[in-house]
N, C-alpha and C positions, 0 to 999 in steps of 0.2 A: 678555473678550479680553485677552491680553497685549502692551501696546505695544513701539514700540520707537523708541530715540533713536539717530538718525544722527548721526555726529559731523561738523561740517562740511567739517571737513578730508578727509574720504574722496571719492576720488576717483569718477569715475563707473564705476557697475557694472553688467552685462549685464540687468538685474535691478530687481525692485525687493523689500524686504523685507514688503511686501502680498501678492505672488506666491508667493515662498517659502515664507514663514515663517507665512503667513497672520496678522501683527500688524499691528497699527494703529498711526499716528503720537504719539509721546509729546507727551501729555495735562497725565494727572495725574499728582502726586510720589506717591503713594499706591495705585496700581495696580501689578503684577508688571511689570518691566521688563527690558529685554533692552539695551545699552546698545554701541551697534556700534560701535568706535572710543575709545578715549579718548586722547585727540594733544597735549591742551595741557588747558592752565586752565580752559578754557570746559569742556571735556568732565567734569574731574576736579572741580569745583564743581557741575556738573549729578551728577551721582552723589552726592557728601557731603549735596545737598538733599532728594535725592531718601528716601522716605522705604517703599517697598514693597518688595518683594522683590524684588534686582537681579541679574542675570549680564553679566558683560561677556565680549561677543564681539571678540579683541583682532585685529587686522586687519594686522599685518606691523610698519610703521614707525615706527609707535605705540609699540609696545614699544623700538624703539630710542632713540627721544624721552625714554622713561621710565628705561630705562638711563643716558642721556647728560646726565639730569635737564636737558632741555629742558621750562620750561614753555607759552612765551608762543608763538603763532601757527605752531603745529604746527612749532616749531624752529627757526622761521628768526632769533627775535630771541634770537642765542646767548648775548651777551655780559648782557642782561640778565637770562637764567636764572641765569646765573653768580654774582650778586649777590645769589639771595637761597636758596643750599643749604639754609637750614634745611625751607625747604618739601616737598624731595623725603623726608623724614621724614613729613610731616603727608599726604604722597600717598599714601605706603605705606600708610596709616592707615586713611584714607577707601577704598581697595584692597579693605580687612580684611572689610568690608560686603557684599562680592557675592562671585558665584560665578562660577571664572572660565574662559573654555573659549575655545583654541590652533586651529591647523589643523597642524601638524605638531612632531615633536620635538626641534627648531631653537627655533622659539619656544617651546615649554613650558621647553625647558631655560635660556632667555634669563630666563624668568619667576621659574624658581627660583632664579637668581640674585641676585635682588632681592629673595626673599623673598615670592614669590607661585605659590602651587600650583591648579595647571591643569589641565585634562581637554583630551582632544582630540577634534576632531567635526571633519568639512571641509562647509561650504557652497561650493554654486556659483548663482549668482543667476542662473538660465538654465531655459529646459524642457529633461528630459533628455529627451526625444519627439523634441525639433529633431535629435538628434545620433546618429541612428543610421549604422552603417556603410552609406556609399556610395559611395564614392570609388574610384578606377580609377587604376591608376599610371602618372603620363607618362612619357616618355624623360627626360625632365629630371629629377632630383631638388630639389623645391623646398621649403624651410626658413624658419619666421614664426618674427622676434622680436618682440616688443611693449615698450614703454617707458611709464612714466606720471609724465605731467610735464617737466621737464628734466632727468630723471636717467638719460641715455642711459649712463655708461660704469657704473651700478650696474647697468645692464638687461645689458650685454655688446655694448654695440655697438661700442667698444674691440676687443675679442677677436674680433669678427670679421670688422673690416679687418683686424686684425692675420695674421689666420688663413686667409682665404677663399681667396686665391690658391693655396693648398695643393687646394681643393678646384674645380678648375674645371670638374668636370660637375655642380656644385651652385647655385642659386640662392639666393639669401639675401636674403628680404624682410624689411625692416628698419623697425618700426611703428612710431605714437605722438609722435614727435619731428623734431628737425631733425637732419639727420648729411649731411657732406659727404665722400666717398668715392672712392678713387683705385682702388678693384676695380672690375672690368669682368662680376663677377658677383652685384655688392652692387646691389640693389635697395632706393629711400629712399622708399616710400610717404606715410610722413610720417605727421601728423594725417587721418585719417579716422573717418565714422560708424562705429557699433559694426556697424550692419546692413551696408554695404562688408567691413567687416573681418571678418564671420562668414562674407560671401557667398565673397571672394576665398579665405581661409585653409582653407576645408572641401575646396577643389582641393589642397589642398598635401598633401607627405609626411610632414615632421616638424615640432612644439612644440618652440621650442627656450626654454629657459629658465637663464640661468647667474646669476643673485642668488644668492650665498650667504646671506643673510637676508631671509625672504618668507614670503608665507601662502601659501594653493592655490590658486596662478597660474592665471587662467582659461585661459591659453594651455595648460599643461600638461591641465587639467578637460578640456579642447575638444577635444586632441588622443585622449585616451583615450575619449571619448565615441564620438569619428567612429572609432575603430578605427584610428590612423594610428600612426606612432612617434612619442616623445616624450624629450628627453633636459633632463635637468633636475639642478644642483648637490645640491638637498633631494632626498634618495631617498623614493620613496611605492612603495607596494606597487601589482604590474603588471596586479591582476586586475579587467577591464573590471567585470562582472560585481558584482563588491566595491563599487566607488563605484555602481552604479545602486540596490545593496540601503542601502548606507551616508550616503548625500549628505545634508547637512541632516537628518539626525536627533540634535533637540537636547532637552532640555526643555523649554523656552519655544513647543516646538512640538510636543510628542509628541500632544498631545491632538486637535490639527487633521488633525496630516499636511500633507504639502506639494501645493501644486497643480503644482507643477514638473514632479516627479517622475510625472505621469499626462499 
C-alpha cells in the first residue's frame, strides 16, 4: 500500500486520505509516499529523509510559503525565515526528489516559478454519491462563502460588505470565521461543523469563491457536484460530468481507485 504524510499545518478536510486515496498513514521512510502539504520545515525535512519514492501533493498556501521562502511554523515566524535565505536553495533541492502534482494553473504556474515542474489532478476529500443534484430554487437567492482560519479578507469577506448592498435580493452566508457586518443581507454563520455546513449550503444557489491564489475549493467542488452555480477568481472547466470522471485520479492511487467516487 502507498502511504501518505499529512502536513500538520493543513487545515481540516471534508475527508480523509484513507477514504479517498485509499492510503495509509506515513510509516516508513522506505515505502512510496504521497506527501500532502509541504508548509514549513517539518514538512521539507520529512521528505529530504524520506527515502521511497515521493509525490507531493501541494495544497494552495504552501506554495506561497515556498515562494515567500517562509520556513518556520507554516509562515508565521516571518522575520526568522528571513535570517537564514540560504536555505530556500537547499529546499528547491530536496523538491528535486519527488514528483509533483497542482490542482490548477495558478499554482502550477506559481511552481514553475521557482523552478518546480507539476502535473495537474484535482482531489476532493468527500463521496461524490453525497452530491447529486437536488436542490429546488427559493425566491431568495442564497450565496456561501467559506474562510479557513483567520483569513477572512483573502476568502473575500471584504468584498462582500463592500459589494452586497448592490445586491439586496441576495443572501450572503458568510462561513469559517468571525466578520462583523453593517449589511442587512450579510449573513455571519461563523465556525461551524463541516456536517452543518454541507447540511445548510446544499439549500443554497451559488459557491462563491474569490482567493486569487488556492487549490480546488471545496466550496467551488460542492457547488458543481450538487448542480448549483458557482463563481470562482481560478477558472476550472464547467462540465459536471468532467470532475465525476476526473476527481482524484492520481498515481499513488491508480491501482486502488477511490472509494469516494462510488
Amino acid at each position: 500500500m502507498i502511504q501518505c504524510r499529512v502536513a500538520q499545518s493543513l487545515g481540516e478536510l471534508n475527508g480523509t486520505h484513507q477514504e479517498t486515496w485509499r492510503t495509509v498513514d506515513y510509516t516508513d521512510r522506505n515505502k512510496p509516499t504521497v506527501f500532502m502539504g509541504l508548509y514549513d520545515l517539518r514538512d521539507y525535512i520529512a521528505l529530504w529523509r524520506h527515502k521511497g519514492k515521493a509525490w507531493v501533493f501541494w495544497c494552495g498556501s504552501d506554495i506561497l510559503n515556498l515562494k515567500n521562502h517562509f520556513l518556520f511554523n507554516n509562515g508565521k515566524l516571518k522575520l526568522l525565515s528571513k535570517t537564514f535565505p540560504f536555505f530556500h536553495k537547499l529546499i528547491l533541492h530536496i523538491c528535486k526528489k519527488a514528483e509533483h502534482w497542482c490542482e490548477n494553473e495558478v499554482e502550477q504556474k506559481a511552481l514553475k516559478d521557482v523552478g518546480i515542474k507539476s502535473k495537474i489532478g484535482r482531489s476532493f476529500m468527500g463521496k461524490v454519491i453525497n452530491y447529486d443534484i437536488k436542490r429546488e430554487k427559493g425566491k431568495i437567492t442564497k450565496v456561501y462563502v467559506s474562510c479557513s482560519g483567520d483569513r477572512q479578507l483573502e476568502y473575500g469577506f471584504g468584498d462582500v460588505e463592500k459589494y452586497a448592498h448592490f445586491f439586496p435580493n441576495v443572501l450572503f452566508y458568510l462561513y469559517g470565521g468571525k466578520w462583523k457586518t453593517k449589511q442587512k443581507n450579510v449573513i455571519i454563520r461563523g465556525r461551524v461543523s463541516k456536517e452543518t455546513f454541507n447540511r445548510e449550503t446544499s439549500k443554497m444557489d451559488i459557491g462563491l469563491r474569490l482567493n486569487e491564489f488556492d487549490g480546488f475549493s471545496e466550496v467551488v467542488v460542492k457547488a458543481m457536484l450538487r448542480g448549483q452555480k458557482w463563481l470562482s477568481v481560478i477558472p476550472y472547466p464547467k462540465d459536471r460530468d468532467y470532475y465525476i470522471k476526473t476527481l482524484n485520479k492520481f498515481p499513488w492511487n491508480k491501482l486502488y481507485g477511490s472509494l469516494n467516487n462510488r
